[in-house]
Backbone as JSON Lines, residues from 0, in Angstrom:
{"i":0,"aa":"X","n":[-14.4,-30.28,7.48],"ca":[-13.42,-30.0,6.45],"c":[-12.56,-31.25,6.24]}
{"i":1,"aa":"X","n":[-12.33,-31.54,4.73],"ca":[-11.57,-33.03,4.53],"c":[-10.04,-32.53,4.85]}
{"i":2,"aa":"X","n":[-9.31,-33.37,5.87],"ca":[-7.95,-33.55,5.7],"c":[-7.61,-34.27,4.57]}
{"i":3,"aa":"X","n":[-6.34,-33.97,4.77],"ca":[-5.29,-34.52,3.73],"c":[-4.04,-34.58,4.19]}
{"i":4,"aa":"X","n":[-3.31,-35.53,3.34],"ca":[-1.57,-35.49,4.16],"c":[-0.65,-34.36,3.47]}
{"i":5,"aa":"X","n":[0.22,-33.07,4.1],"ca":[0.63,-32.61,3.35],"c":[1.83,-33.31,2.32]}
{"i":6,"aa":"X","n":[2.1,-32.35,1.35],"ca":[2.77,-32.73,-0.39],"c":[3.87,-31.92,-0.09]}
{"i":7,"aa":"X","n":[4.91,-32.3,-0.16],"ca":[6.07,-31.66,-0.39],"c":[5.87,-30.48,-1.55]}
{"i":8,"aa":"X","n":[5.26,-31.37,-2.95],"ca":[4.99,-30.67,-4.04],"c":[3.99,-30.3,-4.37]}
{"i":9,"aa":"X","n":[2.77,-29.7,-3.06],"ca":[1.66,-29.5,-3.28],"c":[1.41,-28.24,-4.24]}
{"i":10,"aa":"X","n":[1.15,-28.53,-5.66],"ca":[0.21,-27.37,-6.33],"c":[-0.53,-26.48,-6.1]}
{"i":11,"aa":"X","n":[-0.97,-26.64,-4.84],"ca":[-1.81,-25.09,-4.24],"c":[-1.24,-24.01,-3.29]}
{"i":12,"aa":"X","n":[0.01,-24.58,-2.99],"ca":[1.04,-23.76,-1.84],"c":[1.15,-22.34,-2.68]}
{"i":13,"aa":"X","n":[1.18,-21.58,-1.64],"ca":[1.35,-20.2,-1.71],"c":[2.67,-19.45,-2.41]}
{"i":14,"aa":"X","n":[2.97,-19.33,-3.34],"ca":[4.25,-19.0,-3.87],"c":[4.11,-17.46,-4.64]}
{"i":15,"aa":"X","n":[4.84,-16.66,-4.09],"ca":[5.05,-15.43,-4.41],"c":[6.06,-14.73,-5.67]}
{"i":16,"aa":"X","n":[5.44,-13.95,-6.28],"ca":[5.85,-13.64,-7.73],"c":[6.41,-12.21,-8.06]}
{"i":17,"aa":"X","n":[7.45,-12.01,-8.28],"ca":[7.9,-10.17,-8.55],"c":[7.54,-10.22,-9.95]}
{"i":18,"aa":"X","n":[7.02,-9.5,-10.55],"ca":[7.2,-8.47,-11.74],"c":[7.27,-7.45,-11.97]}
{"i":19,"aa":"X","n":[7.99,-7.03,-12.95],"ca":[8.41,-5.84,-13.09],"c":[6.98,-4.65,-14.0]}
{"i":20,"aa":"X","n":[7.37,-3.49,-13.58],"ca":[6.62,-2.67,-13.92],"c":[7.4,-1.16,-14.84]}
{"i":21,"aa":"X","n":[6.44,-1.01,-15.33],"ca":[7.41,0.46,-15.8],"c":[6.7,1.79,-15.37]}
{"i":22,"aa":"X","n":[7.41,2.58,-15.96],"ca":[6.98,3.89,-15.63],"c":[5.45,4.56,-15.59]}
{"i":23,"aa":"X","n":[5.31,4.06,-16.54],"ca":[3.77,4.41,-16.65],"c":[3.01,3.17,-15.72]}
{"i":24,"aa":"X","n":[3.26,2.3,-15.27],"ca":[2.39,1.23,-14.49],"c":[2.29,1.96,-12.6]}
{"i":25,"aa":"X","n":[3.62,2.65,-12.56],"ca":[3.71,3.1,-11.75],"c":[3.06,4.49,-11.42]}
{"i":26,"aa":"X","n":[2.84,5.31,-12.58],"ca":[2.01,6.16,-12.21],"c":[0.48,5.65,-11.94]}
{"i":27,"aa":"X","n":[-0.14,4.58,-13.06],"ca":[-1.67,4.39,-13.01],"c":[-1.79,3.94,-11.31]}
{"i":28,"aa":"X","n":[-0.57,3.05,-11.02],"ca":[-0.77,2.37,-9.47],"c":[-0.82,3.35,-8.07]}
{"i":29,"aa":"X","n":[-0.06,4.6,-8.18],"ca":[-0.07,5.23,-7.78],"c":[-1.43,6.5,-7.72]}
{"i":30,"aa":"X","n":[-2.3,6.4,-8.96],"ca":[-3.59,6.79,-8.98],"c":[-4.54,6.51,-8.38]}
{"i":31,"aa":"X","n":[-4.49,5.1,-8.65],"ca":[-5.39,4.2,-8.29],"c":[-5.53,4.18,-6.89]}
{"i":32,"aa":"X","n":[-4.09,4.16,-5.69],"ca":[-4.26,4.44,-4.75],"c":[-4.71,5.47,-3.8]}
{"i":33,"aa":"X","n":[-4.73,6.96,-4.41],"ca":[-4.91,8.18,-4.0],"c":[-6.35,8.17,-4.7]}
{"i":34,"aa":"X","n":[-6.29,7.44,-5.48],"ca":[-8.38,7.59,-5.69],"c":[-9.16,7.06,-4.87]}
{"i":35,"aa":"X","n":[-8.45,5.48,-4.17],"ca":[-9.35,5.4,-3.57],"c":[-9.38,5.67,-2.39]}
{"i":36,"aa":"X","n":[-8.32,6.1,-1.89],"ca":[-8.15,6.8,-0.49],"c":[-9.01,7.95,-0.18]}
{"i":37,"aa":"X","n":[-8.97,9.08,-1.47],"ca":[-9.45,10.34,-1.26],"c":[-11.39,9.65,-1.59]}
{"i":38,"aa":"X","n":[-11.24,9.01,-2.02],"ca":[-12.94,8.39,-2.12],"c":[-13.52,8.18,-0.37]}
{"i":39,"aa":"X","n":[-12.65,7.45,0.24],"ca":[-12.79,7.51,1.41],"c":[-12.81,7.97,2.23]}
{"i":40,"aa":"X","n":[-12.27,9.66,1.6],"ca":[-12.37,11.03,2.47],"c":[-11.22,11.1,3.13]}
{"i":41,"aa":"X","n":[-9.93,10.42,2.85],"ca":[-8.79,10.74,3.58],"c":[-8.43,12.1,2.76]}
{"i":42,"aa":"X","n":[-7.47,12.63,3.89],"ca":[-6.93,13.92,3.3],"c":[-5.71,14.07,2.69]}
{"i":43,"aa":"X","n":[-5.32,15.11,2.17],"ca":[-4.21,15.05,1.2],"c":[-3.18,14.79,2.59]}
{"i":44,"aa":"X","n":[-2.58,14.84,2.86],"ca":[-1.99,15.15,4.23],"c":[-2.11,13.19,4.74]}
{"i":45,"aa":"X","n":[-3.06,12.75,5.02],"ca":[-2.97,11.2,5.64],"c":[-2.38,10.4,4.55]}
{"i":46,"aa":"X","n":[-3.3,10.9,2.74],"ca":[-2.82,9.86,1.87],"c":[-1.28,10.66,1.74]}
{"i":47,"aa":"X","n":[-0.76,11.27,1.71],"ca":[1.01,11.47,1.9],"c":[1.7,10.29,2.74]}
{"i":48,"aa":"X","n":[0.91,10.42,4.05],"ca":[1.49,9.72,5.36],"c":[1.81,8.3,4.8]}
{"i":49,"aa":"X","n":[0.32,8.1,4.24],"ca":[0.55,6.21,4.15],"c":[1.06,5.82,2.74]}
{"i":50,"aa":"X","n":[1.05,6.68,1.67],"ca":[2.31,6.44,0.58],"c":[3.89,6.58,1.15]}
{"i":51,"aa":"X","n":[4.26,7.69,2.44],"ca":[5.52,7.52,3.07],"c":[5.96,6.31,4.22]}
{"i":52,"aa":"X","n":[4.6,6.05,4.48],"ca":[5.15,4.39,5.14],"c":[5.43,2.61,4.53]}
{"i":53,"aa":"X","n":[6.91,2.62,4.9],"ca":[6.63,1.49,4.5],"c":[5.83,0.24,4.39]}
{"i":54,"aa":"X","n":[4.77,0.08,5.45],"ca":[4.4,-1.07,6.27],"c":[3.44,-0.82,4.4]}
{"i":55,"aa":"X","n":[2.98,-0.09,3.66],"ca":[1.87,0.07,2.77],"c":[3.0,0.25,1.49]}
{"i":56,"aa":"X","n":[2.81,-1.72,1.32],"ca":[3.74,-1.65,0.38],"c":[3.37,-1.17,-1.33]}
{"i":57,"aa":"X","n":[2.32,-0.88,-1.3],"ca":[2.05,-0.71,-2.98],"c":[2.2,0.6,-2.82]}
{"i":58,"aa":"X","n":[1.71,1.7,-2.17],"ca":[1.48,2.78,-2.16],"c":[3.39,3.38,-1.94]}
{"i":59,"aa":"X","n":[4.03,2.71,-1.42],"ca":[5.03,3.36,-0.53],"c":[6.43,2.71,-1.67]}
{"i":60,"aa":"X","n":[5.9,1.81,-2.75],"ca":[6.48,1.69,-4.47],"c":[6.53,2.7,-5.01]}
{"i":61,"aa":"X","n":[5.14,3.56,-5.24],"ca":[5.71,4.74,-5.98],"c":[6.28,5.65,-4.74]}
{"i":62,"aa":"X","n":[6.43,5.49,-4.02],"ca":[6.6,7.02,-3.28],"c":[8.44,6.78,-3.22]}
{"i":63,"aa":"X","n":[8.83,5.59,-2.76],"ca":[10.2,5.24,-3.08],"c":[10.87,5.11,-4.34]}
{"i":64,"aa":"X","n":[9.9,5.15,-5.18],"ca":[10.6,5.06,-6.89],"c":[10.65,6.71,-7.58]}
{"i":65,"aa":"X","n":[9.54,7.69,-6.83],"ca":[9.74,8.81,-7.52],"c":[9.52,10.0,-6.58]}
{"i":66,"aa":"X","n":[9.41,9.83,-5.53],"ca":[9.76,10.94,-4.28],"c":[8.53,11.64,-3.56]}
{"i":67,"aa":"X","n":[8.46,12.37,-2.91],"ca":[7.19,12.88,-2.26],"c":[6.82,14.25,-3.02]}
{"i":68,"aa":"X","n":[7.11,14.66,-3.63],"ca":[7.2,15.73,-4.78],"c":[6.09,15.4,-5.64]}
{"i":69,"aa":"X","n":[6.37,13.93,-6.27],"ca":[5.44,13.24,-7.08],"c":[4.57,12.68,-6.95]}
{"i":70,"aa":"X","n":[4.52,12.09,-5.4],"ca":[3.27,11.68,-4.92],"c":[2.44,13.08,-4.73]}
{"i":71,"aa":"X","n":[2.79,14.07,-4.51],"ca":[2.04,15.34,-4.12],"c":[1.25,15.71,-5.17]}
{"i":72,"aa":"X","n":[1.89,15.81,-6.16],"ca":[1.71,16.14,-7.82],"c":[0.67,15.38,-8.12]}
{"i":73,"aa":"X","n":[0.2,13.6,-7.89],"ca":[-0.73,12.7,-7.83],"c":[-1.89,13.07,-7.3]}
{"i":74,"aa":"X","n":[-1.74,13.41,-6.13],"ca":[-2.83,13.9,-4.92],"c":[-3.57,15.1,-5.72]}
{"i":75,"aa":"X","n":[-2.47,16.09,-5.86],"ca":[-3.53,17.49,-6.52],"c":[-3.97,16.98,-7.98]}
{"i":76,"aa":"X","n":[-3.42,16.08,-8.31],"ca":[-4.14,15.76,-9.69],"c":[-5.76,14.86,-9.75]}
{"i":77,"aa":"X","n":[-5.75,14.36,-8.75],"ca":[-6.64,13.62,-8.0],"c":[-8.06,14.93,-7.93]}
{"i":78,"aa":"X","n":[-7.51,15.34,-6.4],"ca":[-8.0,15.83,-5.32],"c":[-8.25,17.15,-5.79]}
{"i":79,"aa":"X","n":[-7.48,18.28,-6.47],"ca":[-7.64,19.62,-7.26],"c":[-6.28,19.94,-6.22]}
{"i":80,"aa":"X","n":[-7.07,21.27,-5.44],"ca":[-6.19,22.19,-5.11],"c":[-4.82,22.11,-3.88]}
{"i":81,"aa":"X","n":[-4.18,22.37,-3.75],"ca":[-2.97,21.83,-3.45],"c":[-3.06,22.53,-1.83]}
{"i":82,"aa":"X","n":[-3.88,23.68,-1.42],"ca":[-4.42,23.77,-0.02],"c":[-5.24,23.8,0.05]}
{"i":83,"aa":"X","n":[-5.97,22.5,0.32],"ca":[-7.16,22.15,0.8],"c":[-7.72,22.63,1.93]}
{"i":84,"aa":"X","n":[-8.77,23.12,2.31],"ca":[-9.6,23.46,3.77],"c":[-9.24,22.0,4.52]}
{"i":85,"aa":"X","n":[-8.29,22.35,6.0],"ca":[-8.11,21.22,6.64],"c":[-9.8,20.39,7.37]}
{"i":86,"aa":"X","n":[-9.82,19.12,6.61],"ca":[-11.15,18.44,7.12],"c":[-11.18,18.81,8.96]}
{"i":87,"aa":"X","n":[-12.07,18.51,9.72],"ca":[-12.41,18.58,10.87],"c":[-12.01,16.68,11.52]}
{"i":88,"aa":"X","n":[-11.5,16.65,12.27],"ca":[-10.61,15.71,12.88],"c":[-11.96,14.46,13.49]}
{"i":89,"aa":"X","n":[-11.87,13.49,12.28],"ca":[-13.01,12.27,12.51],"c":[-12.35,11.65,14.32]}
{"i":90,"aa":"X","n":[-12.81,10.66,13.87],"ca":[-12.23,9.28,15.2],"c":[-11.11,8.87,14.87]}
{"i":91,"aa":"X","n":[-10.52,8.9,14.03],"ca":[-9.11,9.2,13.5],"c":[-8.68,8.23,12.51]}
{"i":92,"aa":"X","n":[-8.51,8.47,11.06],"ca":[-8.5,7.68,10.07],"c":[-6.8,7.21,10.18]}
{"i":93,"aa":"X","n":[-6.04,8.02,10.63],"ca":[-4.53,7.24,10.99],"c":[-4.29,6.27,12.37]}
{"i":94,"aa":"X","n":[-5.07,6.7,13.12],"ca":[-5.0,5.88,14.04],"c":[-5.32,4.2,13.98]}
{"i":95,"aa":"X","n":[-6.83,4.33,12.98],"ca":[-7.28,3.18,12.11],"c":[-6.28,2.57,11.24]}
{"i":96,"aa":"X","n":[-5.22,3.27,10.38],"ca":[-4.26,3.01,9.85],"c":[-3.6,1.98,10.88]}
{"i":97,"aa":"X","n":[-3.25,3.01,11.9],"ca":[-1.96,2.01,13.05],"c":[-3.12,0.47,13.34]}
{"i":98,"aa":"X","n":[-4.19,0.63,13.76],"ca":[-4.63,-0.4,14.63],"c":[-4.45,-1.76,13.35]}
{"i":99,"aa":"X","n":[-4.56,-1.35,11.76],"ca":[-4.59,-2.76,10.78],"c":[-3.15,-3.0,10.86]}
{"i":100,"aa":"X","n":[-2.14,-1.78,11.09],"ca":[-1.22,-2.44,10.83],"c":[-0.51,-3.45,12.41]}
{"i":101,"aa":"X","n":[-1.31,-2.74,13.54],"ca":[-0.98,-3.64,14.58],"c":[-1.44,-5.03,14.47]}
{"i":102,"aa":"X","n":[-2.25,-4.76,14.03],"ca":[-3.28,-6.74,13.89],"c":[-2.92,-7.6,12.86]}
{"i":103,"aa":"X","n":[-2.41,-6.28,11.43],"ca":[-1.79,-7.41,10.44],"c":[-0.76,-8.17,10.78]}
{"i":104,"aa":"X","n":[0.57,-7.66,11.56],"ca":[1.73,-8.57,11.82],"c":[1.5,-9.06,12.56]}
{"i":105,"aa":"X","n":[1.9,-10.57,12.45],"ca":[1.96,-11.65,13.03],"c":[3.1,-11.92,14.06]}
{"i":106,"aa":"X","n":[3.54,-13.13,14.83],"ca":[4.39,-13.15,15.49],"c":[5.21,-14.06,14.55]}
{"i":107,"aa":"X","n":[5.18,-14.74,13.46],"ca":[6.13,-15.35,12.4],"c":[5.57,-14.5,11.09]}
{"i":108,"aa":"X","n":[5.52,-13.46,11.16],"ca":[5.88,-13.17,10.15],"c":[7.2,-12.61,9.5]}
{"i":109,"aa":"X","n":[7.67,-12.89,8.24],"ca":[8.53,-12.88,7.65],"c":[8.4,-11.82,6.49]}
{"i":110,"aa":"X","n":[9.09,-10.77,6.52],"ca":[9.45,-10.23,5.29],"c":[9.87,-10.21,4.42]}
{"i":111,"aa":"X","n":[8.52,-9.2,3.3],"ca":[8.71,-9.85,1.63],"c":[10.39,-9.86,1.14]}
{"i":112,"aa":"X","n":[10.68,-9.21,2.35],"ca":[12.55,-8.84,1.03],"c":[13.13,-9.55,1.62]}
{"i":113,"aa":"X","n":[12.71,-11.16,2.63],"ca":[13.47,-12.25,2.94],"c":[13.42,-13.6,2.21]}
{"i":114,"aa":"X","n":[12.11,-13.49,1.28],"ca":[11.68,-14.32,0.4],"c":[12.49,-14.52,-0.63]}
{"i":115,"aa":"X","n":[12.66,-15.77,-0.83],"ca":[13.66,-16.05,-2.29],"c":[12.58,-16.47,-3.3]}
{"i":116,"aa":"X","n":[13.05,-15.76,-4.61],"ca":[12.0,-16.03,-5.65],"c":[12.41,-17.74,-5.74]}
{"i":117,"aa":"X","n":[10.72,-18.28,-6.19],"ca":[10.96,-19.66,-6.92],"c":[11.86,-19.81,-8.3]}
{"i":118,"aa":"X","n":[12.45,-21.21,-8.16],"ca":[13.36,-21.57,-9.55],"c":[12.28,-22.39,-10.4]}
């Protein structure tokens, strides 16, 4: 792999971007996530869990912008009926949850709400 000297003003550095969304962006995003969760056979019940955790920041946008009421409302709109036959207990799809989120954080990592937007 070619080195190089780093650039103060290197053009390829990683720089992070907020935009804003509206109401309706927030519902499709919030679809989008419970589709593909329940595609994956999670249950109404796990995809709740991981729209109520923070560490799952897209999912846990809508759930902080419009309540667990509305994420529920998502799910049965999704999924159909609002009591589902409880699935039979895999190798454990939350537990899998915990182990990405143990391996994702780092020991410098820094949180997004410590980041200052670029000028």
């Amino acid at each position: 792999m070619a080195e190089k000297q780093f650039e103060d003003d290197d053009p390829m550095e990683l720089v992070g971007s907020v935009i804003g969304i509206g109401e309706d962006d927030l519902e499709e995003m919030g679809l989008t996530f419970v589709e593909e969760l329940a595609r994956m056979d999670w249950s109404q019940e796990e995809i709740l869990i991981i729209f109520s955790d923070p560490f799952y920041r897209g999912p846990h946008t809508v759930y902080r912008a419009k309540g667990a009421e509305y994420v529920k409302r998502l799910i049965v709109s999704v999924m159909g009926s609002d009591n589902p036959t409880p699935k039979p207990d895999g190798p454990g799809r939350m537990a899998e949850a915990d182990t990405i989120r143990a391996n994702s954080v780092r020991a410098d990592f820094v949180p997004i709400t410590s980041i200052k937007p670029a000028n």
